[in-house]
N, C-alpha and C positions, 0 to 999 in steps of 0.2 A: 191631409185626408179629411175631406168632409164626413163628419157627423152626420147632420141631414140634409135633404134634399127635395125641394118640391119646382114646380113650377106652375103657373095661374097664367092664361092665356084670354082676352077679352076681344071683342069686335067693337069697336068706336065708331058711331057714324060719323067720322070728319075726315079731312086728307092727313096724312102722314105730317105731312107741314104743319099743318093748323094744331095737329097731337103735340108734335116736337115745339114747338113754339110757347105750350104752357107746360109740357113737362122738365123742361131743358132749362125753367126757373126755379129759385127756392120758394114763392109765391105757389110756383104750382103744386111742390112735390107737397108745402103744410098744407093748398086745398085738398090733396085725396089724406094727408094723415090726419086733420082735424075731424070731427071733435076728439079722437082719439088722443091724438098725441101732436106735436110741435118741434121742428128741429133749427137751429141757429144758424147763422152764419155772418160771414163777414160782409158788409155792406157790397162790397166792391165785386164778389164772386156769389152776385145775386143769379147768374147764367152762367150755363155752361159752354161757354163760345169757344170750339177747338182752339181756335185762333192764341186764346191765353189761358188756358187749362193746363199745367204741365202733367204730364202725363207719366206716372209711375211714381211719384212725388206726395204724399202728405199735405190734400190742401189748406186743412182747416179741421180743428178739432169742433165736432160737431154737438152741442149738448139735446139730449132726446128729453123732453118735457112731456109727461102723460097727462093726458087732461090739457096742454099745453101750456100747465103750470109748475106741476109739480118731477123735480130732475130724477131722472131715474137711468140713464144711461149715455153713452157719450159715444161717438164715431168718429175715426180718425181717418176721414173721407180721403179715400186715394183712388183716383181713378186710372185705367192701365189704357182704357180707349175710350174717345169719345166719334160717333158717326154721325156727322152733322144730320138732322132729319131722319136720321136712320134707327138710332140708337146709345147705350153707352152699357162700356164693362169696369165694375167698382169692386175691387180688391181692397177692402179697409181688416182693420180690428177695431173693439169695440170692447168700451168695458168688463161686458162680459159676453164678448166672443172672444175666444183666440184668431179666429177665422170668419170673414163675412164675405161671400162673393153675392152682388149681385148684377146680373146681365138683363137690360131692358131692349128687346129689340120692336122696330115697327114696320109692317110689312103690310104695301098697301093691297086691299080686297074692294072686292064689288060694294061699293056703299058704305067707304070708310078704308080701316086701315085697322089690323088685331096687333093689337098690344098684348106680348109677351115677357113675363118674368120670372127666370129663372133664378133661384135662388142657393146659395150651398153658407151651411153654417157650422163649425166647430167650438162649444161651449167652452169656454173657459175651466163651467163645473161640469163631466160630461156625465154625469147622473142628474140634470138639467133638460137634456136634448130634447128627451118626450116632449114635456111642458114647454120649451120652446118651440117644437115644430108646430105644439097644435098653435100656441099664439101668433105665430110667426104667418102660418095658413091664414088665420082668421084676420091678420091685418091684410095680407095684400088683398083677400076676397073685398076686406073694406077699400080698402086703394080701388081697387078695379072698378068696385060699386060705383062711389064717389067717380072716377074717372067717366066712368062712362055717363052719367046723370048728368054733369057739368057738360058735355057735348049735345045731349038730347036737351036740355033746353036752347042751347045756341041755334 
């Protein structure tokens, strides 16, 4: 049972493609969390290519760097579905979630393509939640910023 719950919906001016193309890197997902924060991975699962993604599985323990220095949390990135250009749904835990879903979907519009992110999270501490939902808000608002910025200059 989800704790909290929000969702952040953006309009991109670019296709679905071109969206899916820098989201569906670990390149792209540190351009929307920098300056923020920084997440790891393993050289080889730099993309999310269905193709070699297993799916329900444990890819990679993820370390969360704030500042993108300093370690302050870890993901134990699992993903349940990956939609080539379409989107992806992430079932992880996290050091301090018990529960982390997050679902990215992209649905192409007049002059671009709205990125959608739904999120569900259960705290570890759950006298936490508050303070998490509002951080939690105010990153993807940053995500979304960032995302969309990097398309308006291209």
């Amino acid at each position: 049972m989800a704790v909290g719950t929000f969702q952040i919906a953006s309009l991109v001016p670019a296709s679905p493609a071109a969206v899916w193309a820098r989201i569906s890197t670990m390149d792209g997902v540190n351009a929307e969390l920098m300056p923020l924060a920084r997440m790891t991975h393993p050289p080889e699962l730099q993309r999310l290519d269905p193709a070699i993604v297993p799916l329900g599985q444990r890819l990679f323990r993820s370390w969360v760097f704030l500042f993108g220095i300093i370690p302050v949390d870890w993901d134990d990135l699992t993903l349940v579905r990956v939609d080539d250009g379409r989107g992806f749904l992430e079932h992880s835990t996290m050091l301090s979630q018990r529960r982390w879903v997050h679902e990215r979907t992209l649905e192409p519009v007049d002059g671009g393509c709205r990125v959608t992110d739904r999120i569900e999270f259960e705290p570890r501490l759950a006298v936490l939640a508050p303070l998490y939902a509002v951080v939690f808000r105010q990153f993807f608002r940053h995500r979304h910023r960032r995302l969309r910025r990097a398309f308006a200059r291209e």
